[in-house]
N, C-alpha and C positions, 0 to 999 in steps of 0.2 A: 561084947558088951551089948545090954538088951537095949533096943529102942523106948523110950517112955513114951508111954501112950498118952495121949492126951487125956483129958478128963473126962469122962463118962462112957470112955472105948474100953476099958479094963473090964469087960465080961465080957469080951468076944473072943471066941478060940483062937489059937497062931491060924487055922483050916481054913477059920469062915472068910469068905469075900467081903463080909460087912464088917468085919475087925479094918482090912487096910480102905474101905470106904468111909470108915469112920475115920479112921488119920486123917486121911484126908480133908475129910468134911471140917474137923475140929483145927487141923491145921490151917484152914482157910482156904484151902486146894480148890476144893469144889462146892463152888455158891447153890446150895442145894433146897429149897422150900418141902421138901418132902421126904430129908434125912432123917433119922434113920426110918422109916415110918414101914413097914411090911408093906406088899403088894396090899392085900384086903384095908386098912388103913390108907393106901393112895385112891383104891377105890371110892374109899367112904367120902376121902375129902375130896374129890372130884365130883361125888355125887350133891356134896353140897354148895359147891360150888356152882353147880349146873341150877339147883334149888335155888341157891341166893340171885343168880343170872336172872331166872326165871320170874321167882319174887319180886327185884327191881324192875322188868321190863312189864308185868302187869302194873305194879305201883306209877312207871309212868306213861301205862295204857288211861289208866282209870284218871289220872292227873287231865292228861290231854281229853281225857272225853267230861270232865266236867268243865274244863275252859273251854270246849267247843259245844257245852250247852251253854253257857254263860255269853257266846258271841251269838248264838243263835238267837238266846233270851234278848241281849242288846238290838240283834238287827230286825228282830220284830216289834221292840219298840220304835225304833228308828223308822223302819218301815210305817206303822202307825203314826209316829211323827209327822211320815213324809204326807200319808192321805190327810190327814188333818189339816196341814198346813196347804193344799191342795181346796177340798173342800173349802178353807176360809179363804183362799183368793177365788174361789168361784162365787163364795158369797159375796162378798166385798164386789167384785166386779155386780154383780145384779143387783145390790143396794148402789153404785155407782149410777147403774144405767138407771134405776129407778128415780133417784135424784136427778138427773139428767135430766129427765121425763118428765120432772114436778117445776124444775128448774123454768123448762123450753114454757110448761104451763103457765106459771105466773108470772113469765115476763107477757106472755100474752093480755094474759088478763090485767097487767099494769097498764101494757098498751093502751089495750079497751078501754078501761076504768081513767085513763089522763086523756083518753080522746073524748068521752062522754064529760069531759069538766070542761076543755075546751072548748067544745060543741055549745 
């Protein structure tokens, strides 16, 4: 009594290797991603494989290099933040001293001006 073939093995010769790898394969034998497919066909999808590899790892070249212009963008703002806010405590400190200066002045000149009414 003949074997039944599975489904879609019924055009391969009793000769060929790929009649009893197909049994197989359709029997659940051999978990195979690249059944029945010819050499030239495992070729092809290995070549796009390597392609699609290739595709994704630019996509997250190009990825990575615009979020490291955007940190770059950020830390020369940042950086400019930081002189700015540098420059305004240096001014602030010389409008301080200046005060200071006007400060030391007019208590003098009160001195003066409440010793001349005394006087």
């Amino acid at each position: 009594e003949a074997l039944a073939l599975p489904r879609g093995c019924a055009g391969f010769s009793d000769a060929s290797p790929s009649r009893s790898s197909c049994f197989r394969a359709r029997a659940g034998l051999v978990p195979s991603w690249d059944f029945p497919l010819s050499t030239q066909e495992k070729r092809d999808r290995a070549m796009r494989i390597c392609e699609k590899e290739v595709w994704l790892a630019s996509r997250h070249a190009d990825r990575r290099g615009q979020r490291l212009s955007k940190m770059r963008v950020q830390a020369a703002a940042q950086v400019a933040v930081e002189r700015g806010r540098r420059l305004e405590v240096m001014f602030l400190r010389l409008e301080a001293q200046t005060l200071k200066e006007e400060n030391r002045w007019l208590r003098e000149r009160v001195r003066s001006v409440l010793a001349e009414l005394v006087a």
